[in-house]
C-alpha positions in Angstrom: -0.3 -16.8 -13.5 1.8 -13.7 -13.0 5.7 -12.3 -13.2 6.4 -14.4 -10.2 4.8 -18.0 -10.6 7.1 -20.1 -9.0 8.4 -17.5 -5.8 7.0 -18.8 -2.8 6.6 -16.3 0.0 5.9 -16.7 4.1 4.1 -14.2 5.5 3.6 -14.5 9.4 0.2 -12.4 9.6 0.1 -9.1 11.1 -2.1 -6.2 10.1 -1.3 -3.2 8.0 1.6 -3.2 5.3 2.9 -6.3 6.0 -0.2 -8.4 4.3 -0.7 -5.3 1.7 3.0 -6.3 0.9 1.9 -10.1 0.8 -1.0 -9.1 -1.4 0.8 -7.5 -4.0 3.7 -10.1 -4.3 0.5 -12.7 -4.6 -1.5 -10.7 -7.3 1.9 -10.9 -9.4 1.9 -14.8 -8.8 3.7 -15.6 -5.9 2.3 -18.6 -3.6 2.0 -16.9 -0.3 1.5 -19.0 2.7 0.0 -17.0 5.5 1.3 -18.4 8.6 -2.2 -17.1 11.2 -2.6 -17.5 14.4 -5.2 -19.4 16.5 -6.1 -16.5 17.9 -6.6 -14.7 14.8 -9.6 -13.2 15.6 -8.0 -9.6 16.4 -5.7 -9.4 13.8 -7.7 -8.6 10.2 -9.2 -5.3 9.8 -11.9 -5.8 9.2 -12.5 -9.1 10.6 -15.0 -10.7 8.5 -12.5 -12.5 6.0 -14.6 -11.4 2.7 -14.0 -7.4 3.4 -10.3 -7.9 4.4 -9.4 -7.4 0.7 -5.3 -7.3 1.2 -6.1 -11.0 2.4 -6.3 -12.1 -0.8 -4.0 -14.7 -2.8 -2.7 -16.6 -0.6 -3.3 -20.0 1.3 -3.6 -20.5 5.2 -1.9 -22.5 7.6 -2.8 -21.7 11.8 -0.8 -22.8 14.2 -0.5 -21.9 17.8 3.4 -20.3 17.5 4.0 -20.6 21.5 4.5 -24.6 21.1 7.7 -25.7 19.9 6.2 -27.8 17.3 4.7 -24.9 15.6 7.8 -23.6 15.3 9.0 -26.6 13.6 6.3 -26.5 10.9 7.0 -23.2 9.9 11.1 -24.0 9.4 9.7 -26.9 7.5 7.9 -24.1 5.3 11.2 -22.1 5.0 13.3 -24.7 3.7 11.3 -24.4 0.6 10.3 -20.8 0.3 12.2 -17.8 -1.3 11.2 -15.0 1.2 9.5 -14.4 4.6 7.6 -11.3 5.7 7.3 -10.5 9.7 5.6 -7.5 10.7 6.3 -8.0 14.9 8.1 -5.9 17.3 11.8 -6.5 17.6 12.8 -9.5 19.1 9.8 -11.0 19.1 10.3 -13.2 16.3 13.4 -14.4 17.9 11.3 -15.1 20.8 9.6 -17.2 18.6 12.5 -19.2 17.5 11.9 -17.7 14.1 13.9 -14.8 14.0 16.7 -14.1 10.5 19.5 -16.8 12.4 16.6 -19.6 12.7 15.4 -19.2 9.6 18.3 -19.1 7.5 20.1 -21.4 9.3 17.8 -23.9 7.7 17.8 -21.6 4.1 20.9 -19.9 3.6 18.7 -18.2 0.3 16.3 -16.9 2.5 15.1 -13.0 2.7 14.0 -12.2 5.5 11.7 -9.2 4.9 11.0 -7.1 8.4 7.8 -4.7 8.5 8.2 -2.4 11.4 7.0 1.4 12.3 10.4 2.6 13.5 12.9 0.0 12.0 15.3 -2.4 14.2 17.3 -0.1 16.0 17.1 3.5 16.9 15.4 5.3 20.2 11.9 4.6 18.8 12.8 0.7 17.5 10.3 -1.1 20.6 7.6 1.9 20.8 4.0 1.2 19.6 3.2 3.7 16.9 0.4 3.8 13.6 0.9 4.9 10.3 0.2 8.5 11.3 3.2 8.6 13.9 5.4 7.4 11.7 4.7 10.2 8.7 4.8 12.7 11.4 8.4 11.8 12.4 9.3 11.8 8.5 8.3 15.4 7.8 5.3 14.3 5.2 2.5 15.1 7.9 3.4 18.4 9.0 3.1 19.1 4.4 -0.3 17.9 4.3 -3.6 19.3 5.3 -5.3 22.7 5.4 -3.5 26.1 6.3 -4.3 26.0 10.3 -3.8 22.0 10.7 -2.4 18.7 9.4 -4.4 16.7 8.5 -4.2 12.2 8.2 -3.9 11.6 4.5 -5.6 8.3 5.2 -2.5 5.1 6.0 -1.2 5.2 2.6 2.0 7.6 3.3 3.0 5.1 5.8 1.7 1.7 6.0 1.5 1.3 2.4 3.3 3.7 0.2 6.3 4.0 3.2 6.1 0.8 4.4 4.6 -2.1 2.0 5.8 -0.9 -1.3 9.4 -0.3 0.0 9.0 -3.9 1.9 8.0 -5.2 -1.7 10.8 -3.7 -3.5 13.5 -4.5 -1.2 12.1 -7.9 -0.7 12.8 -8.4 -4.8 16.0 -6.3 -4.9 17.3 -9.0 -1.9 16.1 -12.1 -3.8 18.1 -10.5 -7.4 20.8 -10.3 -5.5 20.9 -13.8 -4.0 21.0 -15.3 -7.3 24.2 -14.2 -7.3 25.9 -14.3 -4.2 23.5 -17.7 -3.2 23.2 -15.5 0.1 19.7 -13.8 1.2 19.8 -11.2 3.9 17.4 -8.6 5.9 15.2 -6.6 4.8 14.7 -4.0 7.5 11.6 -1.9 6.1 10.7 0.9 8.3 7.5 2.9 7.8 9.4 5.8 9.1 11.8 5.4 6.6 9.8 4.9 3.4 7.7 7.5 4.3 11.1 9.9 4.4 12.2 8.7 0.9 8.5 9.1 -0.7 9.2 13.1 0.4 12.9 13.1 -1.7 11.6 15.6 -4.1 9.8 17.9 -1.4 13.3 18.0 0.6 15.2 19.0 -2.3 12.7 21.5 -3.3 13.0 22.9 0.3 16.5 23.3 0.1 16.2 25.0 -2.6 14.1 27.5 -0.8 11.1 26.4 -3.7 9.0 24.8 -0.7 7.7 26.9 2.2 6.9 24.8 5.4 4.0 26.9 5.6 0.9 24.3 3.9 -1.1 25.4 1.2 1.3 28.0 0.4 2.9 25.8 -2.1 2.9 24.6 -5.7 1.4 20.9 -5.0 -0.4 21.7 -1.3 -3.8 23.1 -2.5 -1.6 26.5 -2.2 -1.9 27.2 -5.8 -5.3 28.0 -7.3 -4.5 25.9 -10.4 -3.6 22.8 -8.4 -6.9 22.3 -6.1 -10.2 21.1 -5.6 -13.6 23.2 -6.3 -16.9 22.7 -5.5 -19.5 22.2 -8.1 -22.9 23.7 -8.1 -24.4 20.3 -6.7 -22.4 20.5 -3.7 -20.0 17.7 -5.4 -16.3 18.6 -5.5 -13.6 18.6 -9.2 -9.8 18.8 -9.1 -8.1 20.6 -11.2 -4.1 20.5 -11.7 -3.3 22.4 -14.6 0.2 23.0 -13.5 2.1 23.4 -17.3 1.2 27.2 -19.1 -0.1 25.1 -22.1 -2.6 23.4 -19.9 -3.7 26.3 -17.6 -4.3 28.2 -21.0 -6.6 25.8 -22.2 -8.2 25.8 -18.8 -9.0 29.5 -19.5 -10.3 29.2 -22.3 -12.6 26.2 -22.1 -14.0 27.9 -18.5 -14.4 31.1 -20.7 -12.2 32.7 -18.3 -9.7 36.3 -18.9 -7.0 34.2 -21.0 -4.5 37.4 -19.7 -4.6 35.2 -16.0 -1.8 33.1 -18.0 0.6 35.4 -18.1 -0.1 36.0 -13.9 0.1 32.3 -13.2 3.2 32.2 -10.7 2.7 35.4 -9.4 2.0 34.6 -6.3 0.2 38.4 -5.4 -2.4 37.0 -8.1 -3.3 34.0 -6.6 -6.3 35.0 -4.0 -8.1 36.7 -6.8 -7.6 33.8 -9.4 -8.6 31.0 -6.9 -11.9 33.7 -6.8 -12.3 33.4 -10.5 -12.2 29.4 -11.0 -14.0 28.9 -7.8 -17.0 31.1 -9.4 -16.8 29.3 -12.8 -16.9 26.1 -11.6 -19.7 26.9 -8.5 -21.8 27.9 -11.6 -21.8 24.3 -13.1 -22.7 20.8 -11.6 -20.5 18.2 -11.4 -21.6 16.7 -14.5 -21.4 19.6 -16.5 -17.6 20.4 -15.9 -17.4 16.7 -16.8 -19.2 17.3 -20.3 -16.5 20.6 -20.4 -13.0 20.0 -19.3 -12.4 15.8 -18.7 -10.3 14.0 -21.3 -8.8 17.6 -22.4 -5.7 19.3 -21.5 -7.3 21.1 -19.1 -6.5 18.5 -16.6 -9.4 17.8 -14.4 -11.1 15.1 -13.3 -14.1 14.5 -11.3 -13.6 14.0 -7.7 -15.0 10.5 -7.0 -16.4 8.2 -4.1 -15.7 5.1 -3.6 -18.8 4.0 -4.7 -18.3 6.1 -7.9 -15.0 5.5 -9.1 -15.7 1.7 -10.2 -18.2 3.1 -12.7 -16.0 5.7 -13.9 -16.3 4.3 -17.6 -12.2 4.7 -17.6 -11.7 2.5 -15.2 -14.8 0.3 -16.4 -12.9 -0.1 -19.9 -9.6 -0.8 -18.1 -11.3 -3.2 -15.8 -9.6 -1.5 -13.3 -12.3 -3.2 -10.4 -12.7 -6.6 -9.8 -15.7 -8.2 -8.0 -14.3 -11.0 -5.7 -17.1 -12.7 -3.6 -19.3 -9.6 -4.2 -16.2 -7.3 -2.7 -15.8 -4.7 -5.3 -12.2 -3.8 -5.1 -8.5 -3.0 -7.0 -7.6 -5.2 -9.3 -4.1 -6.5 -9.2 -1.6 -3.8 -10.4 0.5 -2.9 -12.3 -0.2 -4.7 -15.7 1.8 -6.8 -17.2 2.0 -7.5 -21.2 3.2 -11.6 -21.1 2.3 -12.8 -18.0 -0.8 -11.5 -16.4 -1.4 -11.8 -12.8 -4.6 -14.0 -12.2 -7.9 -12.7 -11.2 -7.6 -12.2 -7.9 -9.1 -15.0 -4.9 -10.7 -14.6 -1.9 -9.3 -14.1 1.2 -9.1 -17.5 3.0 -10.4 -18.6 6.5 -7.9 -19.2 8.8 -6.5 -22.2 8.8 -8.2 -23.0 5.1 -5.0 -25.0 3.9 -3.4 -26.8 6.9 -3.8 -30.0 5.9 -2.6 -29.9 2.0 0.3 -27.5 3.2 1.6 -29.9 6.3 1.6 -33.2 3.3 3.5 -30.7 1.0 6.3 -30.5 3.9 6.3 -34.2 4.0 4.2 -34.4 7.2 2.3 -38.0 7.1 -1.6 -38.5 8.1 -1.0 -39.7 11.7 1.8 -36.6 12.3 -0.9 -34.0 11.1 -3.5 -35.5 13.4 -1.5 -35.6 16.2 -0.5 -32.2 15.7 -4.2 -31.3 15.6 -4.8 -33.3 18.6 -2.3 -31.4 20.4 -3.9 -27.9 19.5 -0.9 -26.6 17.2 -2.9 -26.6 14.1 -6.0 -25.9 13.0 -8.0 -26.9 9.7 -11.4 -25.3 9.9 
């Protein structure tokens, strides 16, 4: 099921953005072949394969890649797939014998999708880095945080909105344009540079002397009272984002607040005294009772959740917005799609799960599998 029954994807397995990409490309239907290593052990966070959620859709082959006949299985693989995703260091999948001229000299149609921090080239290209190096470099860490300090808005800037969402896309804009030219090509997704384009708007507004570098000074930083979070009486926390005059009036009113703040909304000399003025209105209710007051109005505000909490959010409960996989609550696949559904999504598998059926789907015979298991290049658990 899904928009893209029928693609078939190799992912050499890395951690990070690289099998977040994987993951999205299988909820939409894509068979994803997860090349792991024998070694595997260190490479899933977290390890135990049931909590490693953006392991999910896709079928396992391990091989040992240091022996030549490893290599040779996966080529086998990429004569029949559309795309391949590598998340390694430059140069080392050409160390491999599996690098973009290997691979596509046995599929000229392949795209070759590469996951890195820095990119291929530059000062930075072979430097170890996380998610939280790479948004630095990009300008998005220094925006985020409180007033004195920036703070790590968890991996998503980088790994996964910078890095495996901009693999993703590229990786489909590559295979359109194949169908045309019958060529594929690289993808060269750096986190570095996603996380750079997911901050367009904040550069422009910058220029335009609309965005101080200063954090929480700003419109969308927690500078302005009417885009923040509160704490309820109960010590739980709501987030309001009335940013439009039509919305902040309603706000006003429903909080039973001087409706005259409206017409002092931008000024910015105003703002220390209004942040006072909602703070006290909404540290005078629980959490429960600003829900009862202000959510699914205009006011825009919702409540802010936990993990544990958000799945029972009865929004997200009538949009089955959760999925229980193995007794893993987690994200259903998304987006949504009106004709062709992606499938409930599958567990993560073991390592090595689907050797044996993928190795006869390449044409290798009984005795060549179990002489390749003999010789430690594959495993089947």
């Amino acid at each position: 099921m899904g928009p893209l029954k029928g693609l078939r994807v190799i992912e050499l397995a890395g951690i990070g953005p690289g099998p977040f990409c994987a993951m999205l490309l299988g909820d939409m239907g894509a068979d994803v072949i997860r090349i792991d290593r024998l070694e595997a052990s260190g490479l899933g966070i977290p390890t135990a394969r049931q909590f490693d959620v953006t392991g999910r859709n896709r079928r396992s082959l391990a091989l040992d890649l240091k022996q030549p006949a490893a290599r040779d299985v996966v080529l086998r693989l990429v004569e029949r797939a559309d795309m391949l995703i590598e998340g390694f260091r430059p140069g080392v999948a050409e160390r491999l014998g599996l690098g973009p001229l290997d691979c596509q000299a046995r599929n000229a149609r392949l795209v070759y999708g590469r996951m890195t921090g820095f990119g291929q080239h530059g000062p930075l290209a072979q430097a170890a880095g996380h998610d939280l190096n790479y948004i630095a470099l990009s300008g998005a860490l220094h925006a985020i945080g409180t007033a004195g300090k920036p703070l790590p808005p968890l991996n998503l800037v980088g790994d996964y909105g910078g890095g495996a969402l901009y693999l993703a896309m590229g990786l489909l804009a590559a295979l359109h344009e194949s169908k045309t030219s019958g060529r594929g090509q690289v993808v060269d997704a750096a986190m570095v540079d996603g996380a750079a384009s997911l901050m367009s708007v904040f550069y422009g507004m910058h220029a335009a002397g609309r965005w101080s570098d200063e954090r929480r000074a700003n419109l969308l930083d927690g500078g302005a009272p009417f885009y923040d979070t509160y704490e309820t009486r109960d010590g739980r926390f709501v987030a309001i984002g009335a940013l439009e005059p039509k919305f902040f009036a309603e706000l006003l009113q429903r909080l039973g607040l001087d409706e005259a703040w409206a017409e002092r909304q931008h000024d910015r000399s105003q703002w220390p005294a209004l942040r006072d003025a909602l703070a006290a209105a909404v540290a005078q209710r629980t959490r429960a009772e600003c829900c009862v007051l202000l959510e699914g109005t205009d006011a825009c505000f919702a409540p802010v959740l936990s993990l544990a909490e958000a799945p029972q959010h009865a929004h997200a409960v009538q949009r089955q917005a959760f999925v229980n996989v193995g007794g893993v609550v987690q994200p259903a696949p998304a987006p949504r799609f009106e004709r062709t559904p992606s499938a409930l999504p599958r567990a993560t598998p073991a390592a090595g799960e689907h050797s044996q059926d993928l190795l006869s789907e390449c044409g290798f015979s009984a005795a060549e599998i179990a002489a390749l298991q003999s010789a430690g290049v594959v495993r089947q658990p």
